[in-house]
C-alpha positions as CSV (number, residue, x, y, z in Angstrom):
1,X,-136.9,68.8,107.6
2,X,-135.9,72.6,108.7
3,X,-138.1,73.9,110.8
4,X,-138.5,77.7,109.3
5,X,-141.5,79.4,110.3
6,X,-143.5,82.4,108.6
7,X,-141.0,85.5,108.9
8,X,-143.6,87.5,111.0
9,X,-144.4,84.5,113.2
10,X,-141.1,82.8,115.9
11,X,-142.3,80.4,117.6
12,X,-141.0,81.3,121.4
13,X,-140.4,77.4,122.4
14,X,-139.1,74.5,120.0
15,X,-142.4,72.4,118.7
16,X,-142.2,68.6,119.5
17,X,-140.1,67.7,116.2
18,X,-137.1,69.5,117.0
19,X,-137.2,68.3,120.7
20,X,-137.8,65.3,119.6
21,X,-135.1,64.6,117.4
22,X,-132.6,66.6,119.2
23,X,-133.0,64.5,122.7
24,X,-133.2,61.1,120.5
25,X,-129.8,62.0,119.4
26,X,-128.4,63.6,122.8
27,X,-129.7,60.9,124.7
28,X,-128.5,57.7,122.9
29,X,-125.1,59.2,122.5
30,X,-124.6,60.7,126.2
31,X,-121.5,62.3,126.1
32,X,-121.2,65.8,124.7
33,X,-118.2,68.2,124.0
34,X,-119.4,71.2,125.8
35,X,-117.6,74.6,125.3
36,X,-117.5,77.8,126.9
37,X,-115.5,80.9,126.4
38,X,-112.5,82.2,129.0
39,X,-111.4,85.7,130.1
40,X,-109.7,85.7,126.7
41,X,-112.1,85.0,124.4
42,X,-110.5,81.1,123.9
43,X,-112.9,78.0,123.3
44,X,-112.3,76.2,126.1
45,X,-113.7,72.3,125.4
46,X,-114.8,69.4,127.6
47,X,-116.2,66.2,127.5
48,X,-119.8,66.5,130.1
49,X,-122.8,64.0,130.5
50,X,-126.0,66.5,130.1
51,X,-129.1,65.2,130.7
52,X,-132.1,66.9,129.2
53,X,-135.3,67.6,130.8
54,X,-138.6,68.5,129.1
55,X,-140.3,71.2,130.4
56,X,-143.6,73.7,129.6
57,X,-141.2,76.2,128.0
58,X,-139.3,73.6,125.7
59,X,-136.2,72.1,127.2
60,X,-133.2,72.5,130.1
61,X,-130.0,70.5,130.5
62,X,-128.6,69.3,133.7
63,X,-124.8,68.2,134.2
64,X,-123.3,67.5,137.0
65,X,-119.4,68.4,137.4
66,X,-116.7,69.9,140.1
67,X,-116.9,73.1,140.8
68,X,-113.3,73.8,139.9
69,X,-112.4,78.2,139.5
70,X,-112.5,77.6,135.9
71,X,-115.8,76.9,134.5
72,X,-117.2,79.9,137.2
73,X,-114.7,82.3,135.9
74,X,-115.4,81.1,132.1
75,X,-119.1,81.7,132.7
76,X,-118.6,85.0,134.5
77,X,-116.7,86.0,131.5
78,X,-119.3,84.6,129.1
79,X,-122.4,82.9,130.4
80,X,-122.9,81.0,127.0
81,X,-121.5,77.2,126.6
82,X,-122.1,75.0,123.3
83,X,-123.2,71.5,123.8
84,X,-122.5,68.9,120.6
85,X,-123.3,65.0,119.7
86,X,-122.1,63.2,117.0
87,X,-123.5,59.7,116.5
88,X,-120.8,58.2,113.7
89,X,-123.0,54.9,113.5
90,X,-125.8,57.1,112.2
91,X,-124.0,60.6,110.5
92,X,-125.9,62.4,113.2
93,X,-125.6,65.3,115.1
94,X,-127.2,67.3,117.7
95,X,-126.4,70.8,118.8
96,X,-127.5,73.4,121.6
97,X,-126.4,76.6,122.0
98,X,-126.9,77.4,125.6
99,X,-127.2,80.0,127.9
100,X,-125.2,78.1,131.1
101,X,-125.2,79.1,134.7
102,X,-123.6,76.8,138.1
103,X,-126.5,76.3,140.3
104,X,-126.1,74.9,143.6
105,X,-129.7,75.0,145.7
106,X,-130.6,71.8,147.2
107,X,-133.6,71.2,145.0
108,X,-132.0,71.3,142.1
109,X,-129.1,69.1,143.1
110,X,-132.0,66.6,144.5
111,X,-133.8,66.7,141.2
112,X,-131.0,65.8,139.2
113,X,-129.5,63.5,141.2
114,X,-133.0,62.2,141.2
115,X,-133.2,62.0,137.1
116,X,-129.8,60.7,136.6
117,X,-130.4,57.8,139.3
118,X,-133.5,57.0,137.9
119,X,-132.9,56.5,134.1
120,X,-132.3,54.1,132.4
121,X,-128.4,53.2,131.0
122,X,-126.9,55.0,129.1
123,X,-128.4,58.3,130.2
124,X,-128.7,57.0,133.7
125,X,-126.1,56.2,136.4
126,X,-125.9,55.8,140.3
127,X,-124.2,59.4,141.2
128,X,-122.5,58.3,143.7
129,X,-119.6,57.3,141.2
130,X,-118.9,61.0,141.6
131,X,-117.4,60.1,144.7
132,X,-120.2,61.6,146.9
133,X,-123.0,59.5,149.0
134,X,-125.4,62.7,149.2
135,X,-126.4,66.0,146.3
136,X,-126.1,68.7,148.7
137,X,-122.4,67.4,148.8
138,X,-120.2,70.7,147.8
139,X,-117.5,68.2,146.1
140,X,-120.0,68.8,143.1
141,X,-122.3,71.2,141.6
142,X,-124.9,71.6,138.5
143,X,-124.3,72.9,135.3
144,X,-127.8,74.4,133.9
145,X,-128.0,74.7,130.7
146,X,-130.8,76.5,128.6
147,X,-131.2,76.6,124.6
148,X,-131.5,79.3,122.7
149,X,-130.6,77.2,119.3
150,X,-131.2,73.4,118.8
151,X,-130.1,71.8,115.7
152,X,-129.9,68.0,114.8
153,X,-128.8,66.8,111.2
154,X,-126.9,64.2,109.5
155,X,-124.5,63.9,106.3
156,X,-126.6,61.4,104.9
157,X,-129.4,63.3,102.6
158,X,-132.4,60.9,104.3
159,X,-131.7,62.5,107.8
160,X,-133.9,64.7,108.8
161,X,-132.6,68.6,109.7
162,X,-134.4,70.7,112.5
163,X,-133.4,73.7,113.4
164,X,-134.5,76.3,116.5
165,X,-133.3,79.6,117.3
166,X,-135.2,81.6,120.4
167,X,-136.5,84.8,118.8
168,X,-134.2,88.2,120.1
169,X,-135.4,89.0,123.5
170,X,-137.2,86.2,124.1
């Protein structure tokens, strides 16, 4: 199913379908290969463990990674990074374009220290395999990641398609 709505009517947040179906796939597969953009203009690719949080406005993406000079000076460059799953048991996929900004306040490190520690495996592990003991730790930082497009689909013609894209300027 795509989600298309009226032309004169965008829906400002993804309804519950597209969420839905876009953390079902994100969340049984874990890992995603997240790109960003660098000084250049070049895809730059990674393998990151995003988790995603539902919230009033739709959904946000935490990851946890080292705050090595290259992902601040890709996002400086290009504050944008593309997140994708691929399920090959299934033919699925799951995609979100992203808006993606390093933030390092306490509370946020808490809360997803907090979310990460608290699920359930896959999704879930003890952070402290990061090689800290505490989330204020500077050895690490938080990647925050908010859609603007979420897409989920399959190759097989009985998997459901949703598609999201945030209106312009919203």
């Amino acid at each position: 199913m795509v989600v298309k709505p009226a032309p004169d009517v965008v829906p400002d947040r993804p309804d519950a379908a597209v969420l839905d179906a876009f953390v079902a796939v994100a969340h049984r597969v874990v890992w995603a290969t997240v790109a960003t953009v660098d000084r250049r203009g070049r895809p730059r690719s990674r393998v990151m463990h995003p988790y995603w949080q539902r919230t009033p406005d739709g959904l946000v993406g935490w990851v946890f990674t080292r705050p090595t000079p290259i992902k601040p000076a890709h996002l400086a460059a290009s504050p944008y990074a593309s997140c994708a799953y691929w399920d090959p048991a299934g033919y699925e996929s799951a995609v979100a374009e992203c808006a993606a900004a390093l933030v390092g306040d306490a509370a946020t490190r808490r809360l997803v220290w907090d979310l990460f520690a608290g699920a359930d495996e896959p999704l879930g592990y003890d952070p402290r395999i990061l090689g800290v003991d505490d989330p204020r730790d500077e050895r690490i930082t938080v990647l925050r990641l908010d859609p603007w497009r979420l897409g989920t689909g399959g190759a097989l013609p009985s998997t459901p398609r949703h598609v999201w894209v945030r209106p312009a300027g919203g």
